[in-house]
C-alpha positions as CSV (number, residue, x, y, z in Angstrom):
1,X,13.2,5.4,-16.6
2,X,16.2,7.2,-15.6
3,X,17.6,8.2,-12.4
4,X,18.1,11.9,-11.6
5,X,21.3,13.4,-11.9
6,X,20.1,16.1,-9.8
7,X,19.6,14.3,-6.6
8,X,21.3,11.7,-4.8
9,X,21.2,9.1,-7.8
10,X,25.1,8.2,-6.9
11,X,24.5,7.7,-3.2
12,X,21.8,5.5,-3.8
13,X,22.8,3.1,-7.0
14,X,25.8,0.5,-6.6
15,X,25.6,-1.2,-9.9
16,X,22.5,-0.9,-12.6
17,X,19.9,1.3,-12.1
18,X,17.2,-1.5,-13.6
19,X,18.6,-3.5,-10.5
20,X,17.8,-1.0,-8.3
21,X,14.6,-0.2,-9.6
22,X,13.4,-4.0,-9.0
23,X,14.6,-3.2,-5.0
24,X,12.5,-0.8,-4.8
25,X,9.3,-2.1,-6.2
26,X,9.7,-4.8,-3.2
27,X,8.1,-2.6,-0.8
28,X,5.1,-2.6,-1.9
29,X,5.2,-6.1,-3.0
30,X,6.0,-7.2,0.3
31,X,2.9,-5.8,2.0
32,X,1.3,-6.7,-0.6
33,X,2.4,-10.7,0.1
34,X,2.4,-10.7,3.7
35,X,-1.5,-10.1,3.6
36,X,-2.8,-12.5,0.8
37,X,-0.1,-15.4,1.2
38,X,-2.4,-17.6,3.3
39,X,-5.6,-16.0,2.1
40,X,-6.7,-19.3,0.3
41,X,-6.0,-21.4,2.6
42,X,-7.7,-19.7,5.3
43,X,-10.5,-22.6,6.0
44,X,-7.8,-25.0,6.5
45,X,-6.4,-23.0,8.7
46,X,-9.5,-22.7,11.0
47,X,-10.4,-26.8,10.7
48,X,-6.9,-27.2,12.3
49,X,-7.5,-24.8,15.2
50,X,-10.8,-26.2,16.5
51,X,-13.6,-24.6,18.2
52,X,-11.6,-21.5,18.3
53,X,-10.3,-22.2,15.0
54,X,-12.2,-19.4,12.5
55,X,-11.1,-16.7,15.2
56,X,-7.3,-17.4,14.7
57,X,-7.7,-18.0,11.0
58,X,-8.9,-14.5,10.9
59,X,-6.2,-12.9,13.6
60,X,-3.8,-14.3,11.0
61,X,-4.7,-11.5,8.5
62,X,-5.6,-9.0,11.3
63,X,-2.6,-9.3,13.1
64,X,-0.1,-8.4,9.8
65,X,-2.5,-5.4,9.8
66,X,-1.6,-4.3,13.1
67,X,2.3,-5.2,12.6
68,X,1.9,-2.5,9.6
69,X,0.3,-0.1,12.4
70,X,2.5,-0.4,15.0
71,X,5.6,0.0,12.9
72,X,4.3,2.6,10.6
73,X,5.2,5.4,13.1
74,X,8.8,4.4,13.9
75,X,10.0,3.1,10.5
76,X,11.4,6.4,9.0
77,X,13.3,6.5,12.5
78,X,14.3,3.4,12.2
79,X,15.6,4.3,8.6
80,X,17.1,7.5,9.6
81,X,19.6,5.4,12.5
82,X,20.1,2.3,10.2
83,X,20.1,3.7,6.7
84,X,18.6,2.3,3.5
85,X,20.9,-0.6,3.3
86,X,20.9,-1.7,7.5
87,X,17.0,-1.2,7.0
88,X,16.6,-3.4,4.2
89,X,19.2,-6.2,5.6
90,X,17.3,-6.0,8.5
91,X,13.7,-6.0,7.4
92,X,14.2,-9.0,5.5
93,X,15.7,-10.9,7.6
94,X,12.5,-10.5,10.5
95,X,10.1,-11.0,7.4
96,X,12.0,-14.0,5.8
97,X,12.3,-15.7,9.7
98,X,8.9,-14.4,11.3
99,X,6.9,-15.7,7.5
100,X,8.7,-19.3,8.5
101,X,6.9,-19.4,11.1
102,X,3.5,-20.2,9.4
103,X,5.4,-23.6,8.2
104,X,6.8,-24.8,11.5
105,X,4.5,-22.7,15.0
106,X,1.9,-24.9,16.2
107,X,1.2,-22.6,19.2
108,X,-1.3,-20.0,18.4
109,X,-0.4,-17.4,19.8
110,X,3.3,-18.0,18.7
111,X,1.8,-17.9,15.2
112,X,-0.3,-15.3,15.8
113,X,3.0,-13.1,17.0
114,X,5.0,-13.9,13.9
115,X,2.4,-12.5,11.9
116,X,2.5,-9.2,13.6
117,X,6.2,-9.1,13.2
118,X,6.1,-10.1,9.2
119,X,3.5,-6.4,9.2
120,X,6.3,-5.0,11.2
121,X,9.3,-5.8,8.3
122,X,6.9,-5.2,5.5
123,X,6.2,-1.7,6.9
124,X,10.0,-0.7,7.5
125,X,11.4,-2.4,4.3
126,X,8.1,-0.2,2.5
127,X,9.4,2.9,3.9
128,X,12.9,2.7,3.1
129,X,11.5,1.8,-0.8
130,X,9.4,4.6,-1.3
131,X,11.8,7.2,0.7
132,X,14.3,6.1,-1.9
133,X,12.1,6.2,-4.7
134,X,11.6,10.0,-3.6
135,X,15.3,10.1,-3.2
136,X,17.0,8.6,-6.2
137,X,14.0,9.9,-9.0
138,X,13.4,13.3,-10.9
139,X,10.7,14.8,-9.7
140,X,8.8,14.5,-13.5
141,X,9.8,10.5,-12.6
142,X,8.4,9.4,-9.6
143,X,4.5,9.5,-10.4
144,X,6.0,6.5,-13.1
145,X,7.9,4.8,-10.5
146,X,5.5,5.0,-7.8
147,X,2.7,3.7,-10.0
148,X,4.8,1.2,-11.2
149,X,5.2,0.0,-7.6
150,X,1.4,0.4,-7.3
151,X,1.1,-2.0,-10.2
152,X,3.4,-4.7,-8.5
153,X,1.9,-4.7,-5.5
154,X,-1.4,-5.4,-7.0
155,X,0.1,-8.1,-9.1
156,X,1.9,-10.0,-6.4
157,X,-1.6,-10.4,-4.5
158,X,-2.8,-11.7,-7.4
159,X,0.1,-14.1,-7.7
160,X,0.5,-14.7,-4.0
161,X,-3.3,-15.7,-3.5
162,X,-3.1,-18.4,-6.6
163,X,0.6,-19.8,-5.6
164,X,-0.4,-20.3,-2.2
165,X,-3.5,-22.3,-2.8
166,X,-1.6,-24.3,-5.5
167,X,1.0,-24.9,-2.5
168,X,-1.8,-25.4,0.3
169,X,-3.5,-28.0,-1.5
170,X,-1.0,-29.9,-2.4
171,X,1.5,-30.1,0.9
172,X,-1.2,-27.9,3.5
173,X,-1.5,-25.0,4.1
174,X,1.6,-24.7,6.0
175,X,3.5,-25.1,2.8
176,X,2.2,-21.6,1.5
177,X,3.9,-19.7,3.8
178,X,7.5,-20.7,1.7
179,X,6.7,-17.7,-0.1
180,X,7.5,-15.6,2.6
181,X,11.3,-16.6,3.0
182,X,11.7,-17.0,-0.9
183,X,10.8,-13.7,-1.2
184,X,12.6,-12.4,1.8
185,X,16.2,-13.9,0.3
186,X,15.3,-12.6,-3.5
187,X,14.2,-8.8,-1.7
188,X,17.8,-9.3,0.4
189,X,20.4,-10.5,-2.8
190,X,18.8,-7.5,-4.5
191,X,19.5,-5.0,-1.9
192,X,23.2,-6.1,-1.4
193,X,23.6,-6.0,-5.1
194,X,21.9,-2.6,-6.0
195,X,21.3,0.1,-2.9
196,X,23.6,1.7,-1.1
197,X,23.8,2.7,2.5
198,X,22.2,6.3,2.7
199,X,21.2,7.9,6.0
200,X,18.4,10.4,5.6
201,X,19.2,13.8,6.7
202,X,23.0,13.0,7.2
203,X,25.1,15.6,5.4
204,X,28.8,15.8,6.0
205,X,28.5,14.2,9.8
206,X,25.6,16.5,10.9
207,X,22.1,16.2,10.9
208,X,20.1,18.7,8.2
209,X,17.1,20.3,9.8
210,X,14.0,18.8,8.7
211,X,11.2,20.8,7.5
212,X,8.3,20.4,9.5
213,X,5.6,18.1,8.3
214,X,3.2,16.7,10.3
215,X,0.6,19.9,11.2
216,X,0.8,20.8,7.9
217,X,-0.3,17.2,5.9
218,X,-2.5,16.0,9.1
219,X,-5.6,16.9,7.1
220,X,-4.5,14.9,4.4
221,X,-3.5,11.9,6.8
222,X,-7.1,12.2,7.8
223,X,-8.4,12.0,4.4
224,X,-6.2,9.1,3.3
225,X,-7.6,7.1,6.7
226,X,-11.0,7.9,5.2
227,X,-10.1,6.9,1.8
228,X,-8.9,3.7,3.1
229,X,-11.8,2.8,4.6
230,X,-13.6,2.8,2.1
231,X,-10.7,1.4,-0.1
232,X,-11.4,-1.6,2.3
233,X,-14.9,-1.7,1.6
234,X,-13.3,-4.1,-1.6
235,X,-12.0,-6.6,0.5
236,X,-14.7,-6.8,3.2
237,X,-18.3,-5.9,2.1
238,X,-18.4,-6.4,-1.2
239,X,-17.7,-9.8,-1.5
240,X,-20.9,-10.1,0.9
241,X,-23.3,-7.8,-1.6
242,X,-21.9,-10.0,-4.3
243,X,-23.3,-13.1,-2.8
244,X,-26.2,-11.0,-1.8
245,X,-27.3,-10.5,-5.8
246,X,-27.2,-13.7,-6.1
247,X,-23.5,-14.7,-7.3
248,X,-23.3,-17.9,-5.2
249,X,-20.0,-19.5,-6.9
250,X,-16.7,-19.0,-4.9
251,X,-15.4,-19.1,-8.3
252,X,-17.4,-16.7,-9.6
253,X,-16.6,-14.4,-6.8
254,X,-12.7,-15.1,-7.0
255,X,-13.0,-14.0,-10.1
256,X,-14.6,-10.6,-9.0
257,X,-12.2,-9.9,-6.7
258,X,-9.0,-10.5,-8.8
259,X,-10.7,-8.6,-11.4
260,X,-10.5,-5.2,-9.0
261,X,-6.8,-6.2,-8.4
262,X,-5.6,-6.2,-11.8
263,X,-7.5,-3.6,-13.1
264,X,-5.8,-1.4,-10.0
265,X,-2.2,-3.0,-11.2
266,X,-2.9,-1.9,-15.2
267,X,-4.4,1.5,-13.8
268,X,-1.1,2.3,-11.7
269,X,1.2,1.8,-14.9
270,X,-0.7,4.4,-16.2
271,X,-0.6,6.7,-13.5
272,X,2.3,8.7,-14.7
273,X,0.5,9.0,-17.7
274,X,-2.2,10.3,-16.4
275,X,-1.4,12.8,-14.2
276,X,0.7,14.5,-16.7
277,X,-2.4,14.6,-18.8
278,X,-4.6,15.7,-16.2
279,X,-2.6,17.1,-13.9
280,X,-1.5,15.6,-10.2
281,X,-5.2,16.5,-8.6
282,X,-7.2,16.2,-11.7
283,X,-5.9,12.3,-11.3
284,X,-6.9,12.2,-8.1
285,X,-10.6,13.6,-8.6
286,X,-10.9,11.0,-11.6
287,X,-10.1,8.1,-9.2
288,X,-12.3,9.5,-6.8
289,X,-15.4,9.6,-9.3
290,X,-14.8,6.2,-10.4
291,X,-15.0,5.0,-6.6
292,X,-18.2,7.6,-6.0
293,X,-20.2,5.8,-9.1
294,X,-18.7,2.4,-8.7
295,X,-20.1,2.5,-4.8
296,X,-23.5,4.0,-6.7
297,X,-23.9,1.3,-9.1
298,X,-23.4,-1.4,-6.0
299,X,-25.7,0.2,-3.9
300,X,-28.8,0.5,-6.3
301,X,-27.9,-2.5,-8.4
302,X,-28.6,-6.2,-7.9
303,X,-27.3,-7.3,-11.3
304,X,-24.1,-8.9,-13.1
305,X,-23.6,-5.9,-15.3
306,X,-23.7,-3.6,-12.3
307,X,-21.1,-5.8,-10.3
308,X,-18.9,-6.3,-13.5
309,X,-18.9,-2.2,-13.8
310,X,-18.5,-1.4,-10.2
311,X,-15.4,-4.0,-10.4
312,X,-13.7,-1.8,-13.2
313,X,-14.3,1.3,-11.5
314,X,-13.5,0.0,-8.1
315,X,-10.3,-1.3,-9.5
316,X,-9.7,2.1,-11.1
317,X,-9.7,4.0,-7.6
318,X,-7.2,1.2,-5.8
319,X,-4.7,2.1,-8.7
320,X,-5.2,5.7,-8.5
321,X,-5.6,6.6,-4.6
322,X,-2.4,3.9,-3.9
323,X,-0.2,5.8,-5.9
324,X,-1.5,9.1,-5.2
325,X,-0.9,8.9,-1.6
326,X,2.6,8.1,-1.9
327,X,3.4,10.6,-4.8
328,X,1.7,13.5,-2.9
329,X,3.3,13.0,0.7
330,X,6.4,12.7,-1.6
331,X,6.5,15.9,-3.3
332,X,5.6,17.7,0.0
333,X,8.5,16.7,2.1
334,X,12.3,17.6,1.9
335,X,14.8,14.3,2.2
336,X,14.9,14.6,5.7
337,X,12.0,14.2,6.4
338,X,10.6,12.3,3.8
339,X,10.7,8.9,5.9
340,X,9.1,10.0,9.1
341,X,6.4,11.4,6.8
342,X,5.8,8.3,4.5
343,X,6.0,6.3,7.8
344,X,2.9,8.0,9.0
345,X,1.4,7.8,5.9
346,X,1.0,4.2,6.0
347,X,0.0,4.3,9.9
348,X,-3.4,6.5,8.9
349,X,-3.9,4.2,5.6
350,X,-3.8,1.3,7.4
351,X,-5.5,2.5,10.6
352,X,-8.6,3.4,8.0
353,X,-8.4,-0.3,6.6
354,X,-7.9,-1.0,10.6
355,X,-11.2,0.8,11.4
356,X,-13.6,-0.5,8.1
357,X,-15.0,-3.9,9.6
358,X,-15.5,-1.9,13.8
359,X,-17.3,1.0,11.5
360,X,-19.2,-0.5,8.8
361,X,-20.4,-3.8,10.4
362,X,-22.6,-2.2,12.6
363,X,-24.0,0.7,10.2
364,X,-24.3,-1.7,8.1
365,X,-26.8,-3.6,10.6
366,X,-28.5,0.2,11.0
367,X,-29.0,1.2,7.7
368,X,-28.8,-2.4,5.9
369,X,-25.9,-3.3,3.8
370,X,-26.7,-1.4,0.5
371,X,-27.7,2.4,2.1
372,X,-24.1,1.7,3.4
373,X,-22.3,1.5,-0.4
374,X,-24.8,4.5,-1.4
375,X,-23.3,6.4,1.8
376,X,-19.7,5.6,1.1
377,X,-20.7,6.7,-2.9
378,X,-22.4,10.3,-1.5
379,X,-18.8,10.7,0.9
380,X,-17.0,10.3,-2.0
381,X,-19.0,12.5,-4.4
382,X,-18.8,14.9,-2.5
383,X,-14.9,14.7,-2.0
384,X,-14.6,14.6,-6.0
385,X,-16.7,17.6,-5.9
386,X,-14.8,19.8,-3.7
387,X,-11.6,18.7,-5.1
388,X,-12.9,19.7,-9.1
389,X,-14.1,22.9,-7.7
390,X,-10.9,23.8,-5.8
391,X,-9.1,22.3,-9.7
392,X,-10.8,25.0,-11.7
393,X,-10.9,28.2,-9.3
394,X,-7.0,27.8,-9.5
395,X,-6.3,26.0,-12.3
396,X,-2.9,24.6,-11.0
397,X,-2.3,21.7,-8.7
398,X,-4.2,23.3,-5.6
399,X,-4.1,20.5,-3.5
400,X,-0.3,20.1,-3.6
401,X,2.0,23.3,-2.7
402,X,5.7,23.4,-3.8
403,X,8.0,20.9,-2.2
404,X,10.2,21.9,0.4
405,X,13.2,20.8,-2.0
406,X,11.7,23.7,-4.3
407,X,10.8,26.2,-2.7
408,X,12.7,29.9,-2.9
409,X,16.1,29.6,-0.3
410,X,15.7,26.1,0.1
411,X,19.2,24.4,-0.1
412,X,19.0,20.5,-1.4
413,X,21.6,19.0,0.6
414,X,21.7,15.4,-0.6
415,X,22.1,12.0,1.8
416,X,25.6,11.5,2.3
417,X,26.9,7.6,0.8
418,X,27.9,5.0,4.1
């Protein structure tokens, strides 16, 4: 991969581009991390706590979740005032001291607020990644680079989840949130190595007018909050319908699970691939059919080979829609504006996997547990539908319009170096 010439490649880069490539994959590494770190060691957890023990256990993934929320909306103005290299010191800093606190906070709801604040970092270091992977990449690049990150994040949960039950069972489960810091100090050495300070929308002391945004991709927030619930339905229901056909083993299960995940990593190093194949939307509609027959197969299947299929598919639509969402919200903004946008794009994805267990508990209580996968499949088929008819009436990329950085009159005026 190389870095454009075109854009702001020398604002961005102090010393190898490979070096600053690995920066910017910690973004989505990071959330990635935050959520899973003391995933394995969440009984523990709850048998420490007491009577009120599995409710804090759970808060502890919850409230990263509603860190990510929170912060979503005011990282890309948080990024704009600090630039990429103040954001990043900064970020790691509150996720390296507030993921300590899982080793040494006895207090729960000390705990509980240092897990809100490690969503808060991971959020704001995420934005300043992908805003700079927008930034410092051709435009023919960045479906590589963003499904590269895709494929990272996806590994490190894998990673994360099997380190920090190594680490939990041998010292506690106290001892699995070391990863946080480690991680935190690696993310920050590579930052003051690699990325340079770069104020969005900061041209020669003034402030370039940002193209508006937000009325113009609000349907598509809404669709990615949609798509994320059901995303979600992965980490939620389906480990109950699993144990519902009859797949008793925890083991067994595990192995479900991290099946999904790296199937999702392998399928995001091939999303570059494949939408230059297929074409941007033409990606998208094949990672929404895999999702609309994998949710099929679950639904009207109590079998192994049904679960082992709707695994690969499922996996196939986390390594798609992840990367998609980024690459589109990308290509639609101008530099300025890129960071508010991509902020808001994580505050609708994460407000969908937010609203999954409030939404689908209770239908799922209504209509039983499998007439809620063949739901989810008939939402989703019907989305793949709409967006293969709207592919062939205009045979082009009909779901993405030019960017702002391309369009006729419209002046690229490049981040100016700190």
């Amino acid at each position: 991969m190389t870095l454009s010439a075109q854009t702001s490649v020398p604002s961005l880069a102090r010393g190898r581009p490979g070096l600053l490539l690995a920066t910017l994959m910690m973004g989505a590494m990071s959330i990635s991390l935050g959520f899973v770190v003391c995933m394995a060691s969440l009984p523990q957890i709850a048998q420490d706590f007491g009577s009120r023990g599995p409710f804090i256990a759970q808060m502890m993934i919850s409230t990263v979740a509603l860190g990510l929320l929170v912060g979503a909306p005011v990282s890309g103005w948080i990024l704009a005032r600090a630039g990429t290299r103040g954001t990043l010191i900064a970020s790691c800093i509150l996720f390296g001291v507030s993921g300590a606190g899982g080793m040494v906070l006895d207090n729960p709801t000390l705990l509980l607020a240092s897990r809100f604040l490690t969503g808060f970092a991971e959020v704001t270091l995420t934005t300043t990644c992908f805003w700079a992977i927008g930034t410092a990449y051709e435009q023919e690049r960045r479906p590589r680079v963003f499904g590269l990150a895709t494929t990272m994040g996806n590994a490190t949960s894998i990673a994360g989840v099997m380190i920090g039950g190594v680490l939990a069972q041998v010292g506690g489960w106290r001892l699995s949130f070391v990863q946080l810091p480690v991680f935190a100090a690696l993310t920050l050495l590579l930052g003051l190595i690699s990325l340079r300070q770069v104020k969005p929308g900061n041209s020669g002391g003034g402030t370039e007018p940002r193209a508006p945004f937000f009325k113009r991709l609000l349907p598509f927030y809404l669709l990615v909050a949609l798509l994320f619930l059901i995303l979600f339905m992965a980490s939620t229901q389906y480990v109950f319908l699993l144990q519902s056909d009859g797949i008793a083993s925890p083991t067994l299960r595990s192995i479900f699970l991290s099946a999904y995940t790296l199937i999702g990593a392998l399928t995001g190093l091939g999303y570059g691939a494949m939408q230059k194949r297929l074409s941007m939307t033409g990606t998208f509609a094949l990672g929404l059919t895999c999702m609309a027959v994998a949710l099929a197969l679950l639904g009207w299947s109590a079998n192994l080979a049904a679960a082992a299929a709707g695994t690969v598919l499922i996996g196939i639509y986390i390594g798609i829609i992840g990367t998609y969402v980024n690459h589109f919200v990308t290509e639609q903004t101008d530099a300025g504006s890129r960071g508010h946008a991509l902020g808001i794009l994580m505050t609708f994805s994460y407000l969908g996997a937010f609203l999954n267990p409030p939404v689908l508990t209770p239908l799922g209580q209504w209509l039983g547990p499998r007439n809620v996968f063949l739901l989810a499949a008939l939402i989703m088929a019907v989305i793949a539908a709409g967006t293969l008819t709207r592919l062939r009436l205009h045979r082009a990329e009909p779901l993405l319009a030019a960017s702002p950085e391309s369009l006729p009159g419209q002046q690229r005026n490049p981040p100016v170096p700190k």
